[in-house]
Backbone as XML, in Angstrom:
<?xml version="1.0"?>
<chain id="A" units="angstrom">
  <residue number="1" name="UNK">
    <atom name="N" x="33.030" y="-16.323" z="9.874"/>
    <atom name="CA" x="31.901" y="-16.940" z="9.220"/>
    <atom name="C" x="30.956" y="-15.847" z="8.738"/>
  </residue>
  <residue number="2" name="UNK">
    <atom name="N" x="30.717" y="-15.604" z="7.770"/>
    <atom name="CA" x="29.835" y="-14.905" z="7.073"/>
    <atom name="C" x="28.573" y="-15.519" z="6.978"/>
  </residue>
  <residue number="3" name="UNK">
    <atom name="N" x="27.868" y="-14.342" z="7.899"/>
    <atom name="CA" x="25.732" y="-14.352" z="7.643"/>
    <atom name="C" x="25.449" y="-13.993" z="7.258"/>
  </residue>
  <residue number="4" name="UNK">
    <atom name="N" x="24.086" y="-14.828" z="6.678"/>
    <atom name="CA" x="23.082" y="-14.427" z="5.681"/>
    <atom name="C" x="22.245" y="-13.325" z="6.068"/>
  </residue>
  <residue number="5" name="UNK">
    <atom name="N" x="21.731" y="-12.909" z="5.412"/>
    <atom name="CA" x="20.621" y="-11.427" z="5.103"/>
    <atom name="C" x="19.247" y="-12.628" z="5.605"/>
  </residue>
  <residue number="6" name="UNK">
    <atom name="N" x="18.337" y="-12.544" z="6.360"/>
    <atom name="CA" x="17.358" y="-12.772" z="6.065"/>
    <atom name="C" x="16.291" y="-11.686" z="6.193"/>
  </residue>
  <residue number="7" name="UNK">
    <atom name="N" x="15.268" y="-11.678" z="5.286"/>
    <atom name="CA" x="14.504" y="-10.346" z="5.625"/>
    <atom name="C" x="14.152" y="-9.986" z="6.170"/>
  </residue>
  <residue number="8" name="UNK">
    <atom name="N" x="13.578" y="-11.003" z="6.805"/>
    <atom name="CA" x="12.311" y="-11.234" z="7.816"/>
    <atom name="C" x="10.973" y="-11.138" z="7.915"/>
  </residue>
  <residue number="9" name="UNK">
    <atom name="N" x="10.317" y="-9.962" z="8.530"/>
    <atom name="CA" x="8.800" y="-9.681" z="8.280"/>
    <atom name="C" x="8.411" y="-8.780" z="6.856"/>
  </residue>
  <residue number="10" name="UNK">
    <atom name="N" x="7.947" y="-9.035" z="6.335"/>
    <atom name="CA" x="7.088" y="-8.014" z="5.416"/>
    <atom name="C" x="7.111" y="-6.511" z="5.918"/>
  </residue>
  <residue number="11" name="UNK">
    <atom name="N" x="6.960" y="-5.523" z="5.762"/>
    <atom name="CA" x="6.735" y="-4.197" z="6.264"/>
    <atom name="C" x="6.339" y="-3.307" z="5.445"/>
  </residue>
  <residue number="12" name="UNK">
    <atom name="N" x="5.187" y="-1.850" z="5.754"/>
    <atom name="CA" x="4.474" y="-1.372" z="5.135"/>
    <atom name="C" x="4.776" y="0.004" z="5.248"/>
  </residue>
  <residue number="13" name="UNK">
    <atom name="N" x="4.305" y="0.836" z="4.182"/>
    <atom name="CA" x="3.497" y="1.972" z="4.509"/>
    <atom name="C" x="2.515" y="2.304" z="3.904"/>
  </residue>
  <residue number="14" name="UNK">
    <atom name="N" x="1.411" y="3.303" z="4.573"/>
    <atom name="CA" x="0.575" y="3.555" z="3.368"/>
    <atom name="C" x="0.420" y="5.200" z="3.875"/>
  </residue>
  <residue number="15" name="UNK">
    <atom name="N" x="-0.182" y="5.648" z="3.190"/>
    <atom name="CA" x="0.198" y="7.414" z="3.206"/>
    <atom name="C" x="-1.100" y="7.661" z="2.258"/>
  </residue>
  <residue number="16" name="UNK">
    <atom name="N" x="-1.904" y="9.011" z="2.487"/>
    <atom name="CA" x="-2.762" y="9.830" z="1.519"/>
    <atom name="C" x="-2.279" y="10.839" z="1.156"/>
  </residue>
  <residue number="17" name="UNK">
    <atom name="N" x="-1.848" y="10.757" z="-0.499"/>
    <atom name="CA" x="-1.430" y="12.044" z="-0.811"/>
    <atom name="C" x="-1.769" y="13.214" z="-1.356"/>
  </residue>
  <residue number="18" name="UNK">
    <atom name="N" x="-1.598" y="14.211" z="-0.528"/>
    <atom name="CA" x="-2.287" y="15.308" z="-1.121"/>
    <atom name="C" x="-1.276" y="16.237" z="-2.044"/>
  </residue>
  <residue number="19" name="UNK">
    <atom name="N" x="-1.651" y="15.909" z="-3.566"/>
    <atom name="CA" x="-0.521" y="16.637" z="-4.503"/>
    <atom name="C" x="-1.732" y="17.390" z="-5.282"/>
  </residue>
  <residue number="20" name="UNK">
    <atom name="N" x="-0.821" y="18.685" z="-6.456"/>
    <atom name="CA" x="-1.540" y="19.383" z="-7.412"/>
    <atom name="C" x="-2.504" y="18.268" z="-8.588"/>
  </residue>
  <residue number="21" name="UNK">
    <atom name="N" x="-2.300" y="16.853" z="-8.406"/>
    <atom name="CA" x="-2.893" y="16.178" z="-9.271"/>
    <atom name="C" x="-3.936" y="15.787" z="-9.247"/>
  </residue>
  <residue number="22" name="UNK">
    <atom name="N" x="-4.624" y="15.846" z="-7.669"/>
    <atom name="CA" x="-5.800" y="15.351" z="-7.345"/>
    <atom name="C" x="-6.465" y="16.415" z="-7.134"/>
  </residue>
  <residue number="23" name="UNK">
    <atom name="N" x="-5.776" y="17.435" z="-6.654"/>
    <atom name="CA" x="-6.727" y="18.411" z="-5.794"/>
    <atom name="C" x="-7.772" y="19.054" z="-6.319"/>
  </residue>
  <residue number="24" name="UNK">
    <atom name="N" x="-7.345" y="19.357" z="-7.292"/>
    <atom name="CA" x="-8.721" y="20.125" z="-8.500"/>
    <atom name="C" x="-9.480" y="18.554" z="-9.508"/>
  </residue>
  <residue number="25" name="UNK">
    <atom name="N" x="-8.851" y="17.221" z="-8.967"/>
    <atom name="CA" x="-10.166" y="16.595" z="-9.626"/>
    <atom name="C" x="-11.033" y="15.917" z="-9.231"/>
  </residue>
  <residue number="26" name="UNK">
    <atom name="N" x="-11.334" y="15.849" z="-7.639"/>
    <atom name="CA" x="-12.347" y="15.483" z="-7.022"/>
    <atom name="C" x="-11.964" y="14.044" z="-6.824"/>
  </residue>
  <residue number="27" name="UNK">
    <atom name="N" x="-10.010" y="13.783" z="-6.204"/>
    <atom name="CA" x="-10.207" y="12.038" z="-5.677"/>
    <atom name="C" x="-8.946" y="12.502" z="-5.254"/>
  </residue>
  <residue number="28" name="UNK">
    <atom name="N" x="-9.066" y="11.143" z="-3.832"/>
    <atom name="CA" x="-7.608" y="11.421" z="-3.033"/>
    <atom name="C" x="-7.026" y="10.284" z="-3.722"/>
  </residue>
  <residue number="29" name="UNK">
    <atom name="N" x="-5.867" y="10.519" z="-3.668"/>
    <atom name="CA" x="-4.716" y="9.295" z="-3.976"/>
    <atom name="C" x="-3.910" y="8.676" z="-2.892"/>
  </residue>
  <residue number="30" name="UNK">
    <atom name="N" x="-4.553" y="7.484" z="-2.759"/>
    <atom name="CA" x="-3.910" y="6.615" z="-1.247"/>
    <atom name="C" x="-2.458" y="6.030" z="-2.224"/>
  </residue>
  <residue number="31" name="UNK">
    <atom name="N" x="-1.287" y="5.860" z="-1.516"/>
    <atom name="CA" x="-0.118" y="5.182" z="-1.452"/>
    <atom name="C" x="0.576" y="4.023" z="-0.634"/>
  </residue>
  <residue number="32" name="UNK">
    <atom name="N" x="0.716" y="3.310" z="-1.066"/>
    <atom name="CA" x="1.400" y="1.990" z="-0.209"/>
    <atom name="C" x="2.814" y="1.624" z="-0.943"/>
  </residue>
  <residue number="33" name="UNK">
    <atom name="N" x="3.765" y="1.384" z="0.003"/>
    <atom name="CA" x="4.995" y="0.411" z="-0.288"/>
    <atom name="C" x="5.034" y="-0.329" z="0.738"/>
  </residue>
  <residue number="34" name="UNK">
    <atom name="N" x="5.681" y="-1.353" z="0.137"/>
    <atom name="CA" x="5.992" y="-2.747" z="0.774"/>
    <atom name="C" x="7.455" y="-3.664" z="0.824"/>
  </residue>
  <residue number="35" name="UNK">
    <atom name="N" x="8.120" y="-3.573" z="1.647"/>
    <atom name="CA" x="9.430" y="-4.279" z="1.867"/>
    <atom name="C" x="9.462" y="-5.677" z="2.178"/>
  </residue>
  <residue number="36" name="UNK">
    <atom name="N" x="10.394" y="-6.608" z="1.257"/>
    <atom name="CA" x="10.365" y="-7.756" z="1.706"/>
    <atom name="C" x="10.751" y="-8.794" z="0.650"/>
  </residue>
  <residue number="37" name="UNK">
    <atom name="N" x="10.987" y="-10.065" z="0.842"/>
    <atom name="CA" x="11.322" y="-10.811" z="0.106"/>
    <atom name="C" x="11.209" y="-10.683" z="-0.977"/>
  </residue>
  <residue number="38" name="UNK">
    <atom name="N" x="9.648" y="-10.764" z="-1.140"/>
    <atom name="CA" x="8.876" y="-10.762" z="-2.605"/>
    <atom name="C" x="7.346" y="-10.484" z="-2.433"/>
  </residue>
  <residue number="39" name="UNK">
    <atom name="N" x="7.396" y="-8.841" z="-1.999"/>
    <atom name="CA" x="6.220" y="-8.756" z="-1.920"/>
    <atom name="C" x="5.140" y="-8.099" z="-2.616"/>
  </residue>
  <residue number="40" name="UNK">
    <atom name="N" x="3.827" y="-8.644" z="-2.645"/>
    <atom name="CA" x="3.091" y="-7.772" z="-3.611"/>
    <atom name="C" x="2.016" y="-7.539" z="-2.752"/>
  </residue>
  <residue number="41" name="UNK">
    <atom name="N" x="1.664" y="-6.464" z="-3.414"/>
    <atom name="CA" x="0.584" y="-5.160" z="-2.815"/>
    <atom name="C" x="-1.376" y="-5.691" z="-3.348"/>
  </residue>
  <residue number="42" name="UNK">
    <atom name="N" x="-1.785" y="-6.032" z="-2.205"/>
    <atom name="CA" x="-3.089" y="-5.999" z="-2.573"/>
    <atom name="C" x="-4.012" y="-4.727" z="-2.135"/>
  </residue>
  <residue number="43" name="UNK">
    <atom name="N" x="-5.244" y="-4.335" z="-2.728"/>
    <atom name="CA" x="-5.753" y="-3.102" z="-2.272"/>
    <atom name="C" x="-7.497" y="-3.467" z="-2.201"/>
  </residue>
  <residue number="44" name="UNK">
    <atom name="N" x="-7.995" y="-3.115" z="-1.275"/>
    <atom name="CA" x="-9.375" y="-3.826" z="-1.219"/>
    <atom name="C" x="-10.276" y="-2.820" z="0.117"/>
  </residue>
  <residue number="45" name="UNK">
    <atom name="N" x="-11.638" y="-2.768" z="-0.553"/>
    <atom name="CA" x="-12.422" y="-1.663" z="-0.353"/>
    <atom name="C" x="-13.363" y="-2.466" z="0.328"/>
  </residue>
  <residue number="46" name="UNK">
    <atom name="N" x="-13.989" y="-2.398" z="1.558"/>
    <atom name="CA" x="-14.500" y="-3.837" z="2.369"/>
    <atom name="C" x="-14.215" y="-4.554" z="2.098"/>
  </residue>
  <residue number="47" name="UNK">
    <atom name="N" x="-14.520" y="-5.997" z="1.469"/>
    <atom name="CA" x="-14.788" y="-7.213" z="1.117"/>
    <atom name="C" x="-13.831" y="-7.053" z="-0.560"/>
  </residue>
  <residue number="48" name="UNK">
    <atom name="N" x="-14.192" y="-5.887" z="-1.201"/>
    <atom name="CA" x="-14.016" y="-5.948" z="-2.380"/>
    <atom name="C" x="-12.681" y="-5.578" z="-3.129"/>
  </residue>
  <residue number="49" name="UNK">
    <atom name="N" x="-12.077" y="-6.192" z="-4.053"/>
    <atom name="CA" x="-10.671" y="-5.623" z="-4.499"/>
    <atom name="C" x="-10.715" y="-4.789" z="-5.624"/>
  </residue>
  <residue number="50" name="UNK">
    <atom name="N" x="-9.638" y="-3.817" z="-4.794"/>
    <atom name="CA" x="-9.486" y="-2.391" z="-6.159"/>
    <atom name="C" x="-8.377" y="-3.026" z="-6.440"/>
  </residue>
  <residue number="51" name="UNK">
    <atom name="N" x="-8.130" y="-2.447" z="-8.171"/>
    <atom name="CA" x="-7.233" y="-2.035" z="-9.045"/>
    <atom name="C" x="-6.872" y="-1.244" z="-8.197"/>
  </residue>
  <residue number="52" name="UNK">
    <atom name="N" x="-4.813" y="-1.055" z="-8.575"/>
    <atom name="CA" x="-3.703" y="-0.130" z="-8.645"/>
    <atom name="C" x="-3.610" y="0.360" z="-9.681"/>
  </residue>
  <residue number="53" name="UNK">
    <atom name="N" x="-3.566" y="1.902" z="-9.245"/>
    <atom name="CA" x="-3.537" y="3.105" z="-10.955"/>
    <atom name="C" x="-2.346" y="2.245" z="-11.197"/>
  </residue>
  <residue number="54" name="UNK">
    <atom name="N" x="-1.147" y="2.458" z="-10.344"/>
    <atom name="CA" x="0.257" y="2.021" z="-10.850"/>
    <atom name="C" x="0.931" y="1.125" z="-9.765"/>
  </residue>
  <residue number="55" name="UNK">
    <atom name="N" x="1.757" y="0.343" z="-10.298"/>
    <atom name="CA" x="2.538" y="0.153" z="-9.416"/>
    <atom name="C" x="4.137" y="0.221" z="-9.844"/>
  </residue>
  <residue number="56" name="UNK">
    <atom name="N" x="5.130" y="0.074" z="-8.638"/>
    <atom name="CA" x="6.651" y="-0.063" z="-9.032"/>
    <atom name="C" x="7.480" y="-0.908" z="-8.490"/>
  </residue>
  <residue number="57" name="UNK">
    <atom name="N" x="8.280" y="-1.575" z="-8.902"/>
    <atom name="CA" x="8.982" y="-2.545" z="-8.461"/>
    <atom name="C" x="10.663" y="-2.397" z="-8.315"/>
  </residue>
  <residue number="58" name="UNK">
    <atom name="N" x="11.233" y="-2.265" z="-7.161"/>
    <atom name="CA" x="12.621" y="-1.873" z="-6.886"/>
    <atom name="C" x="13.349" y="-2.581" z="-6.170"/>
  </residue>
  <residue number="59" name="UNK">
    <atom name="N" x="14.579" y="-2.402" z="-5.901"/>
    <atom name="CA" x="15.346" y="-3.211" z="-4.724"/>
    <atom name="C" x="15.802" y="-1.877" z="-4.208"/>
  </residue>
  <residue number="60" name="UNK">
    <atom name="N" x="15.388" y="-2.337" z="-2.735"/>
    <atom name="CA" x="15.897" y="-1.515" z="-1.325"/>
    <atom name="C" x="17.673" y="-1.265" z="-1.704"/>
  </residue>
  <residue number="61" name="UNK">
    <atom name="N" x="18.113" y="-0.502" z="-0.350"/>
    <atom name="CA" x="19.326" y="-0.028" z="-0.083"/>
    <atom name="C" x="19.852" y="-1.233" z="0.691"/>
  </residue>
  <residue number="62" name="UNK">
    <atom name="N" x="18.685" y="-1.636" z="1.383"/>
    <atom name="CA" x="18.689" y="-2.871" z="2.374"/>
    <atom name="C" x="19.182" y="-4.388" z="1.545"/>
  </residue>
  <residue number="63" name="UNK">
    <atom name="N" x="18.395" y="-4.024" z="0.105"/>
    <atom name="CA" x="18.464" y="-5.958" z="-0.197"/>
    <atom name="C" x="17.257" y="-6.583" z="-0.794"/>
  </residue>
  <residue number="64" name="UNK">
    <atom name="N" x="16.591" y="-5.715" z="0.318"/>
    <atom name="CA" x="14.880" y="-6.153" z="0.183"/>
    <atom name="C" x="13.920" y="-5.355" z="-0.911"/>
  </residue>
  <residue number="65" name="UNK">
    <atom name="N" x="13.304" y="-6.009" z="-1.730"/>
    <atom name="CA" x="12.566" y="-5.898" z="-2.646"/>
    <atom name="C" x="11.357" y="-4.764" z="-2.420"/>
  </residue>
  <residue number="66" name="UNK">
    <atom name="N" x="11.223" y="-3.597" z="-2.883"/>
    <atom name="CA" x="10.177" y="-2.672" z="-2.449"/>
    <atom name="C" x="9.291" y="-2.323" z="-3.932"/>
  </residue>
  <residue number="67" name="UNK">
    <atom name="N" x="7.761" y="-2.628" z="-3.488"/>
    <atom name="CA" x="6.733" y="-2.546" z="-4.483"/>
    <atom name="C" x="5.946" y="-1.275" z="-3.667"/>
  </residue>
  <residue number="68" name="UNK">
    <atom name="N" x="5.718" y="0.071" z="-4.569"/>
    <atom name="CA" x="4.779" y="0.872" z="-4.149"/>
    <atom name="C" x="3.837" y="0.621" z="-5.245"/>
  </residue>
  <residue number="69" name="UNK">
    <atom name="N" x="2.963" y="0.832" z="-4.770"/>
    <atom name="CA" x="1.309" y="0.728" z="-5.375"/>
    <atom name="C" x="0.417" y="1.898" z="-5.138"/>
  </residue>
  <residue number="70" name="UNK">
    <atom name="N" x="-0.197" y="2.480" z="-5.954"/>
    <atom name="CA" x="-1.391" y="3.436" z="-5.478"/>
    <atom name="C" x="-2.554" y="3.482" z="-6.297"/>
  </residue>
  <residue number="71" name="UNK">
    <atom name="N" x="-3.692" y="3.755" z="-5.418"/>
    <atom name="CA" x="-5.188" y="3.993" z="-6.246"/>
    <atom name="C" x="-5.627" y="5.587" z="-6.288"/>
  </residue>
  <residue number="72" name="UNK">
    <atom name="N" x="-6.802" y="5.437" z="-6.638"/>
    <atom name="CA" x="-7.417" y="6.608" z="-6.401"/>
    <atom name="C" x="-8.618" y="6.579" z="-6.295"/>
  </residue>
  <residue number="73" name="UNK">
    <atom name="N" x="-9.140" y="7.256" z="-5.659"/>
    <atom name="CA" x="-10.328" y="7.125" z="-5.212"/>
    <atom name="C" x="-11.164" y="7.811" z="-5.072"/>
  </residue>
  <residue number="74" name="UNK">
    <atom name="N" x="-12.372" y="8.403" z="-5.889"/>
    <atom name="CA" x="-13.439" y="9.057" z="-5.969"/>
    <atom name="C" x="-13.743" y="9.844" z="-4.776"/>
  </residue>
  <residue number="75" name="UNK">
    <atom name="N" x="-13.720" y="11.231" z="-4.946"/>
    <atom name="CA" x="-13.607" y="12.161" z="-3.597"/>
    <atom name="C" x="-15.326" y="11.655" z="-3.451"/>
  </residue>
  <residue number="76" name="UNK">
    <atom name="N" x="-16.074" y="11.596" z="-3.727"/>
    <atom name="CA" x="-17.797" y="10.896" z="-3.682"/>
    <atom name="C" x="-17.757" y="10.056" z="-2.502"/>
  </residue>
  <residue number="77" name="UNK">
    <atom name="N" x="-16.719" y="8.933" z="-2.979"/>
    <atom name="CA" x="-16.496" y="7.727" z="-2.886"/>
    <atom name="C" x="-15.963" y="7.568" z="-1.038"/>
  </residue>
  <residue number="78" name="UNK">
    <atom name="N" x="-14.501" y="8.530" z="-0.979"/>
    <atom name="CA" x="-14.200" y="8.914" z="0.094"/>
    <atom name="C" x="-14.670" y="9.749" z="0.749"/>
  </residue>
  <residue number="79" name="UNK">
    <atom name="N" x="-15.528" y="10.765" z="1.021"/>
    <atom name="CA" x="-16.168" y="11.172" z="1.732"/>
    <atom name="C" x="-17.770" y="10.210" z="2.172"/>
  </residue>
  <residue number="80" name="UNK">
    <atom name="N" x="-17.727" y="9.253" z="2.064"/>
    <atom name="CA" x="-18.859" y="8.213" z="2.530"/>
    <atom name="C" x="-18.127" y="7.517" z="3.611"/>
  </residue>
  <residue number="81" name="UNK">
    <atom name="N" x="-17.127" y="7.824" z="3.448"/>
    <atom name="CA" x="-16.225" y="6.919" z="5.053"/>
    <atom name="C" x="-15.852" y="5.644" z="4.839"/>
  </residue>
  <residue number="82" name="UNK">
    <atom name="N" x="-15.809" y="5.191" z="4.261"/>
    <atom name="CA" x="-15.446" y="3.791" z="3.673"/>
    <atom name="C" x="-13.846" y="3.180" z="3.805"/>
  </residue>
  <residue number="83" name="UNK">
    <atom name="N" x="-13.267" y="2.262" z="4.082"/>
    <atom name="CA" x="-12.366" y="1.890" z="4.871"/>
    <atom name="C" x="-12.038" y="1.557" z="3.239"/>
  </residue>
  <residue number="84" name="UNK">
    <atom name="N" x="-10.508" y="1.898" z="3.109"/>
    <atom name="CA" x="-9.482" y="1.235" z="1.731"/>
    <atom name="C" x="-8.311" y="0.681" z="2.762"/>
  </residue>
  <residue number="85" name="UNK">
    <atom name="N" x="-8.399" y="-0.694" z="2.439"/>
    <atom name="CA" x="-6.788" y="-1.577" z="3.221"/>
    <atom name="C" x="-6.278" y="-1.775" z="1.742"/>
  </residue>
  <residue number="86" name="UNK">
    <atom name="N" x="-4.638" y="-1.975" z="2.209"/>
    <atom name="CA" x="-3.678" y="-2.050" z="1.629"/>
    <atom name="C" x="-2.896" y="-3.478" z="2.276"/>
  </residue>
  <residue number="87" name="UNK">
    <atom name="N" x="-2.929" y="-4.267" z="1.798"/>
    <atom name="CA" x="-2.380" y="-5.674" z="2.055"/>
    <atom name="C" x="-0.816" y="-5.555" z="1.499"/>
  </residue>
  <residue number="88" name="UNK">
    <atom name="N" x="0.162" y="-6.190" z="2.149"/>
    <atom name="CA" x="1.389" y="-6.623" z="1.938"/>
    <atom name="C" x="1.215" y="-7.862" z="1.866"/>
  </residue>
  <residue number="89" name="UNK">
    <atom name="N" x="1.633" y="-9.160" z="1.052"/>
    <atom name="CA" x="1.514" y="-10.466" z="0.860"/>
    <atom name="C" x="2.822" y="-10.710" z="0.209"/>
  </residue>
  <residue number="90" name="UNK">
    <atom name="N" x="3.877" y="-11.031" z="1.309"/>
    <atom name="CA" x="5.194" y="-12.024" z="1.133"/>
    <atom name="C" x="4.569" y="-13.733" z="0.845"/>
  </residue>
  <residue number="91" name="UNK">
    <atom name="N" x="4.293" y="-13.975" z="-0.170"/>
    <atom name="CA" x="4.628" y="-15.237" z="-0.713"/>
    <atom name="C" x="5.386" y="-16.108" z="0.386"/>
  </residue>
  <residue number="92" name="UNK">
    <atom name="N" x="6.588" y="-15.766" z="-0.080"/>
    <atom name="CA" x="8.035" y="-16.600" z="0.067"/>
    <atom name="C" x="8.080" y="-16.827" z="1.472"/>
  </residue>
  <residue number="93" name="UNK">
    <atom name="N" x="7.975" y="-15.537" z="2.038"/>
    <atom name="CA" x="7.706" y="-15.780" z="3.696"/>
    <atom name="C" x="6.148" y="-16.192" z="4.197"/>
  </residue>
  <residue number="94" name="UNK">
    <atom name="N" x="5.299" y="-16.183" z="3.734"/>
    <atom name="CA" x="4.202" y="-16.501" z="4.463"/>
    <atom name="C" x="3.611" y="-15.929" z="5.021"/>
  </residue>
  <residue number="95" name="UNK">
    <atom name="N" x="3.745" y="-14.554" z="4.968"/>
    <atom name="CA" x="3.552" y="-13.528" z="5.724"/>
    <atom name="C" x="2.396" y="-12.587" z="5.483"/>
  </residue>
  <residue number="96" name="UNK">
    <atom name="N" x="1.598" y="-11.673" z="5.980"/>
    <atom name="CA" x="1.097" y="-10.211" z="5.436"/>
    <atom name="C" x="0.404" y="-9.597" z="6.520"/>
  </residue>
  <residue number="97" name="UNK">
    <atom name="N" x="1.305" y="-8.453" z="6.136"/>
    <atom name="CA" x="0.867" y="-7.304" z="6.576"/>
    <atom name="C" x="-0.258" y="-6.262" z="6.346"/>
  </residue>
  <residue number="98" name="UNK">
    <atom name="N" x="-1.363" y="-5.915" z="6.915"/>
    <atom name="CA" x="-2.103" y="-4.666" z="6.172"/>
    <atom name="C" x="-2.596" y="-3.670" z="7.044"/>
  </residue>
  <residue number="99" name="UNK">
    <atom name="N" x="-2.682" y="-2.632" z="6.633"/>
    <atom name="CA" x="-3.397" y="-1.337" z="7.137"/>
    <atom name="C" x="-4.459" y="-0.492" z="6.289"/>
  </residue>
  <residue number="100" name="UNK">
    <atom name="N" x="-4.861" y="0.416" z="7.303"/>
    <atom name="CA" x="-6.575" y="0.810" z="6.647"/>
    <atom name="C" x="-6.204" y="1.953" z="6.637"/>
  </residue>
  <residue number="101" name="UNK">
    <atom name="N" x="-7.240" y="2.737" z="5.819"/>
    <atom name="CA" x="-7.482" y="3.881" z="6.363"/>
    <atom name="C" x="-8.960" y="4.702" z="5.685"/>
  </residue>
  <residue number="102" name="UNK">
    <atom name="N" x="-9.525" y="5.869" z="6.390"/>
    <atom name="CA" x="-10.727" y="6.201" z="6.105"/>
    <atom name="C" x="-10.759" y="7.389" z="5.975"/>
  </residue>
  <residue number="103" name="UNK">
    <atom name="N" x="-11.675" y="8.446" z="5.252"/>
    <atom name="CA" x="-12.125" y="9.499" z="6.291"/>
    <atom name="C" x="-12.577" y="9.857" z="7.437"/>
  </residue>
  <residue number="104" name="UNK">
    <atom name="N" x="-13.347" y="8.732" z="8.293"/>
    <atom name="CA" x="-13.633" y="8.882" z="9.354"/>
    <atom name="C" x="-12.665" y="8.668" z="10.021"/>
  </residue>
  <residue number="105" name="UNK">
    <atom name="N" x="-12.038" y="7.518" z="10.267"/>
    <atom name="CA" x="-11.149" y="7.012" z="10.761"/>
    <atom name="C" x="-10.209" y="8.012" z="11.002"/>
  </residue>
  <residue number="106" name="UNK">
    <atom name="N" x="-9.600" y="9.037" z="10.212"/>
    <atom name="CA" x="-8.591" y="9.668" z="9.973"/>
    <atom name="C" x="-7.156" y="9.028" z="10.049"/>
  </residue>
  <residue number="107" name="UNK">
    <atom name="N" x="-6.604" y="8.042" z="10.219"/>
    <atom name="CA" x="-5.640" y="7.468" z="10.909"/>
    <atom name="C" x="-5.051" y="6.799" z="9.616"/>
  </residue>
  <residue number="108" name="UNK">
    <atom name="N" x="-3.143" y="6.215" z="9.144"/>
    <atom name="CA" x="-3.379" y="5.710" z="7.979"/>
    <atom name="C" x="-2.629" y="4.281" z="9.246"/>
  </residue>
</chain>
């Protein structure tokens, strides 16, 4: 008898990247991907929602559907300590996942 794939949970990452693109222009570039049915990437600064510079849309090795998303964010902006979450929102499953991260905080 042959079983089905189910995905299951949503799953994340989010990462700050430090490349030659930001470094000389005064903003970090946060990164998120997201695994899962059908998931899409929300990004939100307290209460408030940021725009994604970009996003991309792929299928895993797995099966599962992977959306990376990233912003950027005013080195001003991030050095005030200010918390940027990254939401995972599976639709299909009902699901979401999110994580923070800060300068203070240091943690992603």
């Amino acid at each position: 008898m042959e079983k089905c794939l189910f995905p299951g949970e949503p799953s994340m990452e989010l990462l700050l990247v430090r490349s030659e693109e930001t470094s000389g222009s005064g903003s970090q570039k946060l990164m998120c991907s997201g695994w899962g049915f059908n998931p899409q990437i929300k990004w939100l600064s307290g209460s408030e929602q940021r725009f994604a510079a970009a996003n991309e849309i792929r299928m895993g090795e797995d099966g599962r559907v992977v959306v990376t998303s990233h912003i950027i964010v005013a080195q001003q902006e991030w050095n005030q300590g200010k918390d940027f979450t990254c939401e995972v929102i599976d639709q299909d499953l009902q699901k979401t996942v999110r994580k923070s991260t800060s300068l203070c905080t240091g943690r992603l």
